[in-house]
C-alpha positions in Angstrom: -9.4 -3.1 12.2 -9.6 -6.1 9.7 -7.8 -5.9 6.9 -10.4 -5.9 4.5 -12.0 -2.8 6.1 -8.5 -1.3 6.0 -8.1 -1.6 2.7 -11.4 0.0 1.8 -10.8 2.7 4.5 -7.3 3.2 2.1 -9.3 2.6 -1.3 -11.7 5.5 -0.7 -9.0 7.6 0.5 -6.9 7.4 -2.1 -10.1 8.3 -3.8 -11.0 11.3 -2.1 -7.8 12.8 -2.4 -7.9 12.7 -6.2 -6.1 8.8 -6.7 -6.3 5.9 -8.5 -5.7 2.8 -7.1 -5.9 -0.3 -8.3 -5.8 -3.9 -6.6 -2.9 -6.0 -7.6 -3.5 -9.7 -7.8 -2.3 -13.0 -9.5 1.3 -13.1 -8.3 2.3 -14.3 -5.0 3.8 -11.6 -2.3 3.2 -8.5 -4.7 1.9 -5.6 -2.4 -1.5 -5.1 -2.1 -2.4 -2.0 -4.0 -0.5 0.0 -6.9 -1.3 3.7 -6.0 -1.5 6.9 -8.4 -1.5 10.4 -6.2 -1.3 13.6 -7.7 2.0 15.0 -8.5 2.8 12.1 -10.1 3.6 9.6 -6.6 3.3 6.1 -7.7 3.7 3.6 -4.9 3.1 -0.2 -4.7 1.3 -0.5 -1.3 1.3 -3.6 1.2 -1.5 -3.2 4.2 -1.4 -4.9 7.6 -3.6 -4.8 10.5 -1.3 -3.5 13.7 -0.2 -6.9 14.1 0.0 -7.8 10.8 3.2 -9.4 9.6 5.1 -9.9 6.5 4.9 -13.5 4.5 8.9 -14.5 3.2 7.9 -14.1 -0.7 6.2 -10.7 0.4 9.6 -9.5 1.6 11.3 -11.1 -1.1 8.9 -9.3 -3.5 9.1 -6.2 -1.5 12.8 -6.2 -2.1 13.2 -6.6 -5.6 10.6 -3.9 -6.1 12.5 -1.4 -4.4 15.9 -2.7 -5.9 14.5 -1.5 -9.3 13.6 1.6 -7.9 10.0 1.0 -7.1 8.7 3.4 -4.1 6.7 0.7 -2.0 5.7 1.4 1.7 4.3 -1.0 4.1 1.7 0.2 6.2 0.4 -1.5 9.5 -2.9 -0.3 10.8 -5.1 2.9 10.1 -2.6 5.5 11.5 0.0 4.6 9.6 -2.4 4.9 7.0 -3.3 8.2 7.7 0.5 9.2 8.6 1.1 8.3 5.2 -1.8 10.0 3.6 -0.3 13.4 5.2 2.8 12.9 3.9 1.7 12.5 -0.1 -1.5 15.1 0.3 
């Protein structure tokens, strides 16, 4: 799966489940989507195909979110997607 289909797949997810999501762009390496569950789970999220692969300022990025205490997962592919989506529905 492309990762443009993926991130529609994860878009109207999120949506179905009763998210908001909203597409992050403008600074280089920030994960692809900031995510809004119920419950109150906010998440920065990067997507990769299966084979995707993280860029250096991604990880770099990536790491200073998380060491302000940002939850951010990286997901590769549409199970992990779904895995995912079980865990915060």
């Amino acid at each position: 799966m492309r990762e443009s289909r993926l991130e529609r797949y994860f878009r109207q997810e999120v949506v179905q489940r009763g998210g908001w999501t909203i597409k992050l762009t403008g600074t280089k390496g920030i994960p692809d989507r900031l995510v809004m569950m119920p419950g109150g789970v906010v998440v920065f999220v990067e997507l990769k195909t299966d084979k995707g692969r993280l860029s250096k300022i991604q990880k770099a990025v990536i790491a200073k979110l998380s060491g302000l205490g940002c939850n951010v997962e990286v997901l590769y592919g549409k199970d992990q997607v779904d895995e995912w989506f079980a865990t915060v529905s």
